[in-house]
Each structure stands twice: as structure tokens, then as C-alpha cells.
DOGULUM-224805 format. One record per residue: x, y, z of N, C-alpha, C in turn. Coordinates in pm, whole numbers, padded with zeros to 5 digits, always signed. Layout:
BEGIN
XYZXYZXYZ...
This chain:
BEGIN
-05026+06617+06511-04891+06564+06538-04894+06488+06670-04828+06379+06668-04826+06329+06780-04738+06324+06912-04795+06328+07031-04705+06325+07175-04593+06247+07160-04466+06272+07136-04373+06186+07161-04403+06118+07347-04301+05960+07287-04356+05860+07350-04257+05916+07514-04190+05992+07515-04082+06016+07627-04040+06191+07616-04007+06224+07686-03962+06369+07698-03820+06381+07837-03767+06458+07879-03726+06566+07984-03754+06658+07980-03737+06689+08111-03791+06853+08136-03632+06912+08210-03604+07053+08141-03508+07113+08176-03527+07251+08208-03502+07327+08312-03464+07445+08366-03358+07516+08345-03361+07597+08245-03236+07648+08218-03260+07796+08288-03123+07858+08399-03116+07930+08523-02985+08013+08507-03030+08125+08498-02922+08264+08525-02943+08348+08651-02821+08413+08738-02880+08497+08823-02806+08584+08842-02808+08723+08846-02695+08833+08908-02685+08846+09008-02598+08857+09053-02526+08874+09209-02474+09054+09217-02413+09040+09365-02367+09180+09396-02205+09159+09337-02145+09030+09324-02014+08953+09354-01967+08806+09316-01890+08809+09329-01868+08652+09323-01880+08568+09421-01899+08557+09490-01871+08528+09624-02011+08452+09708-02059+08354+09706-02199+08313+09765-02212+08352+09922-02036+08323+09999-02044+08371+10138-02065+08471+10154-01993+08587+10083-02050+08728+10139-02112+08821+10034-02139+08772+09908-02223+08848+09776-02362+08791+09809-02480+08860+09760-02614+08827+09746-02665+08813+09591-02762+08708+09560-02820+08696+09462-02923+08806+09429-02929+08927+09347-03044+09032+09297-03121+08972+09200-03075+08898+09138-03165+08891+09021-03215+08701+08945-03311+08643+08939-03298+08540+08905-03383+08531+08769-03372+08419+08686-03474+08373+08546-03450+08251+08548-03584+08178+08540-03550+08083+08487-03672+08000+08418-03639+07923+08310-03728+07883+08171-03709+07748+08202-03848+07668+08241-03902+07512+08239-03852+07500+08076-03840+07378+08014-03877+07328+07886-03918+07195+07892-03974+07137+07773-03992+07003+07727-03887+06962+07652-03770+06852+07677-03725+06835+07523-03710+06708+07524-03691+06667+07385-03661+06533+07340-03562+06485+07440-03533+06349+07457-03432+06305+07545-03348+06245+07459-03344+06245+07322-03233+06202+07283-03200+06260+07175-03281+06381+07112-03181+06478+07014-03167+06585+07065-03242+06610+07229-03287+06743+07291-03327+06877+07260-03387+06855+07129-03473+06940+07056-03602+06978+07161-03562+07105+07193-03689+07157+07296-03862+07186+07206-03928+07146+07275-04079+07079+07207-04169+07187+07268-04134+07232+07408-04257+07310+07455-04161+07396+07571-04240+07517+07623-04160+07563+07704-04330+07534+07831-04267+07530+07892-04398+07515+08023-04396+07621+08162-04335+07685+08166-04313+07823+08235-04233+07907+08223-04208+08003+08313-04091+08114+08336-04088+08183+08423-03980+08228+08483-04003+08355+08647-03884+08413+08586-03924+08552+08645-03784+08617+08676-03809+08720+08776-03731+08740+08892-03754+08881+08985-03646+08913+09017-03611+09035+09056-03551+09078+09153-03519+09055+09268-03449+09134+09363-03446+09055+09489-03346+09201+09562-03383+09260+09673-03298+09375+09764-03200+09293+09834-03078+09292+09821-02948+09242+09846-02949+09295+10031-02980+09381+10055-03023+09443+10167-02844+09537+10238-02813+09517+10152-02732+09668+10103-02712+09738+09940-02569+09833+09973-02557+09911+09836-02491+09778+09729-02535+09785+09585-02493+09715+09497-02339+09782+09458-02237+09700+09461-02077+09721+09488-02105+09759+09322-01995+09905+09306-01975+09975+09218-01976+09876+09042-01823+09808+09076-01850+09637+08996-01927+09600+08943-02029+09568+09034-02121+09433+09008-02235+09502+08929-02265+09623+08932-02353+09718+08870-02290+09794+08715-02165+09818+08688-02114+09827+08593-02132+09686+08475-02122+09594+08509-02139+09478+08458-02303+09427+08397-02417+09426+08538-02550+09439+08524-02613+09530+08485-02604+09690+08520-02687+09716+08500-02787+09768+08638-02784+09641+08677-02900+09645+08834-02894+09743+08925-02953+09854+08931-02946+09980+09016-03005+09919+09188-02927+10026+09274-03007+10036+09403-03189+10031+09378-03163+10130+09330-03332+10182+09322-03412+10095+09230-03363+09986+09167-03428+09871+09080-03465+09762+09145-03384+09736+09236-03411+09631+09344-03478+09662+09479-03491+09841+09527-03556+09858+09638-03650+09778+09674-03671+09686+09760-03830+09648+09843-03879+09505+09742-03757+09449+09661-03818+09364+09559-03745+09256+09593-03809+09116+09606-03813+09036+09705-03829+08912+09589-03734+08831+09553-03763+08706+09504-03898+08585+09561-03963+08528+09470-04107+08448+09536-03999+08298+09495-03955+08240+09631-03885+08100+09609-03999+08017+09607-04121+08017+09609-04259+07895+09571-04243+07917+09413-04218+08002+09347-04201+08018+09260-04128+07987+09153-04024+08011+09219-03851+07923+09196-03879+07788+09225-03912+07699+09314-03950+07583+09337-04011+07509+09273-04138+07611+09200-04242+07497+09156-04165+07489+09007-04072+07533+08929-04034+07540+08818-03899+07449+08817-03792+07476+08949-03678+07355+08954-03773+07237+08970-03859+07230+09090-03902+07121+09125-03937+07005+09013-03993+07037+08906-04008+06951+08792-03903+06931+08680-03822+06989+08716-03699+06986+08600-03622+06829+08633-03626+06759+08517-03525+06642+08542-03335+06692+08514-03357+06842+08502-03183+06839+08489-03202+07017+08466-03113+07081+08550-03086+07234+08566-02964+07255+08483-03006+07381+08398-02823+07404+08274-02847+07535+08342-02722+07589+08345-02676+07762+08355-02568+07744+08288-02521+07833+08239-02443+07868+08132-02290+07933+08282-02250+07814+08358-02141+07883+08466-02229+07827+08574-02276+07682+08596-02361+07644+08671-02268+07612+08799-02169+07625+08859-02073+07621+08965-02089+07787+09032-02152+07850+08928-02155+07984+09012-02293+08017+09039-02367+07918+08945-02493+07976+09016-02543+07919+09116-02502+07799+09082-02591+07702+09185-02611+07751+09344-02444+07808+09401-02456+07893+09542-02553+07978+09553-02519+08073+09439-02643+08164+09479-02756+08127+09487-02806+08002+09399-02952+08009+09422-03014+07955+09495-02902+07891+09607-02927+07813+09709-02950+07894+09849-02918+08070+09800-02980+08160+09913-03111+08195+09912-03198+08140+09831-03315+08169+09783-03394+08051+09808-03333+07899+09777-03407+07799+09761-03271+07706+09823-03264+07654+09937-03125+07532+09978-03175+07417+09919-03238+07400+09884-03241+07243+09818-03155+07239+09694-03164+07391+09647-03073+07386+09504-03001+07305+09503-02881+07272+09606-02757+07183+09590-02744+07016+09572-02896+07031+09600-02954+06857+09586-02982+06849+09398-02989+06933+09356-03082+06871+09210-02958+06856+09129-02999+06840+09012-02907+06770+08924-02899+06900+08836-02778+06933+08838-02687+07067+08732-02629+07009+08616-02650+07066+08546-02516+07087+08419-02526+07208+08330-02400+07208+08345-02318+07335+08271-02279+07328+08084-02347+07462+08052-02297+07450+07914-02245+07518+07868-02117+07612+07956-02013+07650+07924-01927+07529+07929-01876+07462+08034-01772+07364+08036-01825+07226+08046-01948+07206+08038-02013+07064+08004-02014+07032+07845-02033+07136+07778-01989+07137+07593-01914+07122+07576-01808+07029+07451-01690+07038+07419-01687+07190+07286-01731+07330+07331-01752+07386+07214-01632+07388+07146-01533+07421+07172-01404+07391+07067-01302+07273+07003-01381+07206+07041-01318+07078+06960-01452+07107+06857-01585+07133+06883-01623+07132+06727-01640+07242+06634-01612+07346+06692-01622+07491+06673-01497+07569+06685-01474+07679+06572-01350+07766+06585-01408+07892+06650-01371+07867+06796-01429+07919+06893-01285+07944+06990-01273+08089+07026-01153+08105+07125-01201+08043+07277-01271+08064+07305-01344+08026+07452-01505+08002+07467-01570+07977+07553-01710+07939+07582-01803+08010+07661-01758+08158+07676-01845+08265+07725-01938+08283+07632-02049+08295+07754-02186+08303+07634-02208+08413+07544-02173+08547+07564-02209+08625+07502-02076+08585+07363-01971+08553+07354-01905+08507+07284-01926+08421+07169-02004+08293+07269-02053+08208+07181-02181+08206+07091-02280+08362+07131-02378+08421+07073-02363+08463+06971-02211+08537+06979-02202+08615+06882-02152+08564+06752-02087+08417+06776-02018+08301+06652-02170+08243+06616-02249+08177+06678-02350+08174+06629-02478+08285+06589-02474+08393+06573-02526+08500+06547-02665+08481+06616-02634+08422+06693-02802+08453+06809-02828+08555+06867-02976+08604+06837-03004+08732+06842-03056+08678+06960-03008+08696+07110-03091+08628+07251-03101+08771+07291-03144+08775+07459-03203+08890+07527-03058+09038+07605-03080+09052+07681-02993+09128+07707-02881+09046+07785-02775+09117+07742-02650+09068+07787-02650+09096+07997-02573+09002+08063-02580+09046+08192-02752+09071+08248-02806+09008+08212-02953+09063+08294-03031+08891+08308-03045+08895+08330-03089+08686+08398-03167+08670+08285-03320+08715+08274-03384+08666+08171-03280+08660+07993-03234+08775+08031-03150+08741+07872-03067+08650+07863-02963+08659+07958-02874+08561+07921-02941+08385+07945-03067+08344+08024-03143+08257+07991-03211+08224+07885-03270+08357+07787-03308+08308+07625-03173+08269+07538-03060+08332+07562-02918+08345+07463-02914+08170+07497-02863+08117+07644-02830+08011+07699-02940+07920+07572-03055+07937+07609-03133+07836+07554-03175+07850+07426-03103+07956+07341-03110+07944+07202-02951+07880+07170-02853+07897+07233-02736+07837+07217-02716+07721+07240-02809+07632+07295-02855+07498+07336-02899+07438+07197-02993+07469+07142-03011+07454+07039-02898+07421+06906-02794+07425+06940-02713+07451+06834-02646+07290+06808-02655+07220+06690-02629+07062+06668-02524+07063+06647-02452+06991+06741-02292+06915+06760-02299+06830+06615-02174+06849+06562-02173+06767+06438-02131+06669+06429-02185+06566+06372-02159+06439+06354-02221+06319+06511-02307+06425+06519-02356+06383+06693-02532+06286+06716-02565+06381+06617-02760+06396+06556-02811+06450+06684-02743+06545+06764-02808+06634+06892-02772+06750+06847-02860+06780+06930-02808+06967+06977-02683+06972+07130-02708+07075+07137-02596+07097+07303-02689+07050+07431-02791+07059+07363-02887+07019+07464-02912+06895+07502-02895+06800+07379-02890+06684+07376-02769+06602+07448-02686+06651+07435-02549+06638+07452-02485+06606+07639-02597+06718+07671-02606+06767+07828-02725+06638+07862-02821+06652+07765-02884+06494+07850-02817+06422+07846-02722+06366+07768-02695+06201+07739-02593+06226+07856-02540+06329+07908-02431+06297+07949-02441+06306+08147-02568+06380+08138-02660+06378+08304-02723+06290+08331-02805+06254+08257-02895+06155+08240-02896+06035+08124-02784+05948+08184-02731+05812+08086-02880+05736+08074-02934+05699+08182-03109+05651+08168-03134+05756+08204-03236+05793+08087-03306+05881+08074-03442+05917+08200-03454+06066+08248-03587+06051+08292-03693+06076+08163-03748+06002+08174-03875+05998+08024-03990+06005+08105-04085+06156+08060-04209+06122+08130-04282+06056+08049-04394+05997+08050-04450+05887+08031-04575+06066+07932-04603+06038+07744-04679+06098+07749-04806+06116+07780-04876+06024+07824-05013+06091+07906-04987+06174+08008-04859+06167+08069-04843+06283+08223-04839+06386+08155-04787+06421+08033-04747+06523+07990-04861+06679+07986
């Protein structure tokens, strides 16, 4: 089969926090999945990495924010996010999706500040999901469950990053994309296309 003649590369990025709050909440938990995809039906072709760690907030995890995650004190003790890590995986992305990318982006800018420089989009409110879908709202675990995507764990970064990027997948009708596609054309009007020999 052959190298298509153009590609993007996308980072799709979840992270748990203690809070809402980037000024006074901390980021515990990050994931995030490089891909290859088409740039104009955004049919993902290859995945080319993945991270996910922890991270000690460097206090107690607020009663809340642990009812919701999951993420114990004692899960995060002494566990320390690797931002070379985080870096070398945004760093090549021609376009970052989180599924609530206005909330992540702060946080992940306590880990990595350049975050606020790269190029985001959101596919909770970057999708029109209900104009094409009988869909009450655009929460992901919501929108998992109308499309019966069996993704990872609910509230935990790596999962809701497989759910995100199997829900990406899903073709807008009357469009010839996916959601993914949808999010390129609409970040990237000229396309970044790597050239396939870089590939």
C-alpha cells in the first residue's frame, strides 16, 4: 500500500487536575497519543507514540477532585511528570484536540509553558455534534455512550484520550470526514502536509 502523498500529525491530550482552577489547582495526571492522519478525511493512518504519568500535586488531593478521578494521595506519591516527554510528542503535532481543550490547555502549561503557543482544538465545542446527531449535549462520556464506543476508563487521562480519539473517528454526514477531519479543515485551512519521505 502506498505512503499517502501528505499527512498531519495530531496530539490528542487529557489531564486530571486537583480542580478547576489552573491558578490554584495542580495538574496529577497527563496522556497523550501522537497520530498520523489524512488531512482531508482525517482518517488516522498510524499512531506514532504515547505518554501518560502521574504527577504529586505537592499537597492532599481535594475530596472532589478524587471522587470524580479516582487518583489517590498514595497513587501520585513521589510521581513526577517527564515534560521532555510531553514535549517531544506536542512538539511534532501540527494541531492538539482535548475533548474541553480551554481547560486543559492551563494545566498543561504547568508542566510544559509553551503549551499556550501551539495550536488547540476542541472536540467538544469545535464539533457541531448536534446539529448532526440526536445528541442532548457533547460530554464525552455521553457522546461514547450514543456512539457505543467501547474507549478506556472514564475520568483517568489515558482513557478518556482513547474514547476522545475513537470519537474522532466518527463521519459527519454528508461531510466525507470524520470529526477529525472536520477539526483539520477548520485549524488548518492550508494544510500542514508532511511531505511522505519525512514520514
Amino acid at each position: 500500500m502506498p505512503l499517502p502523498s501528505s499527512s498531519v500529525r495530531v496530539a490528542i491530550l487529557d489531564t486530571e487536575t486537583t480542580g478547576l482552577y489552573p491558578a490554584s489547582d495542580r495538574i496529577i495526571e497527563i496522556a497523550v497519543i501522537l497520530v498520523r492522519a489524512d488531512p482531508d478525511t482525517g482518517e488516522v493512518q498510524e499512531e506514532l507514540g504515547r505518554y501518560e504519568a502521574l504527577q504529586d500535586p505537592g499537597f492532599p488531593i481535594p475530596w472532589m477532585a478524587y471522587a470524580v478521578h479516582g487518583i489517590s494521595d498514595a497513587m501520585v506519591k513521589g510521581q513526577v511528570i517527564d515534560t521532555a516527554a510531553v514535549r517531544t510528542l506536542v512538539s511534532q503535532a501540527d494541531l492538539v484536540v482535548a475533548h474541553n481543550a480551554g481547560f486543559d490547555k492551563g494545566f498543561v502549561a504547568q508542566v510544559l509553558p509553551e503549551a499556550t503557543e501551539l495550536l488547540w482544538a476542541c472536540s467538544c465545542r469545535g464539533i457541531p455534534w448536534r446539529r448532526h446527531f440526536p445528541v442532548f449535549n457533547a460530554k464525552l462520556q455521553d457522546l461514547a455512550r450514543h456512539f457505543r464506543i467501547q474507549g478506556g476508563a472514564a475520568h483517568r487521562a489515558l482513557g478518556d484520550v482513547e474514547t476522545t480519539l475513537a470519537l474522532l473517528a466518527t463521519q459527519l454526514p454528508d461531510q466525507g470526514r470524520t470529526a477529525l477531519g472536520h477539526l483539520i479543515a477548520k485549524k488548518l485551512p492550508v494544510k500542514a502536509r508532511i511531505p511522505a519521505a519525512e514520514i
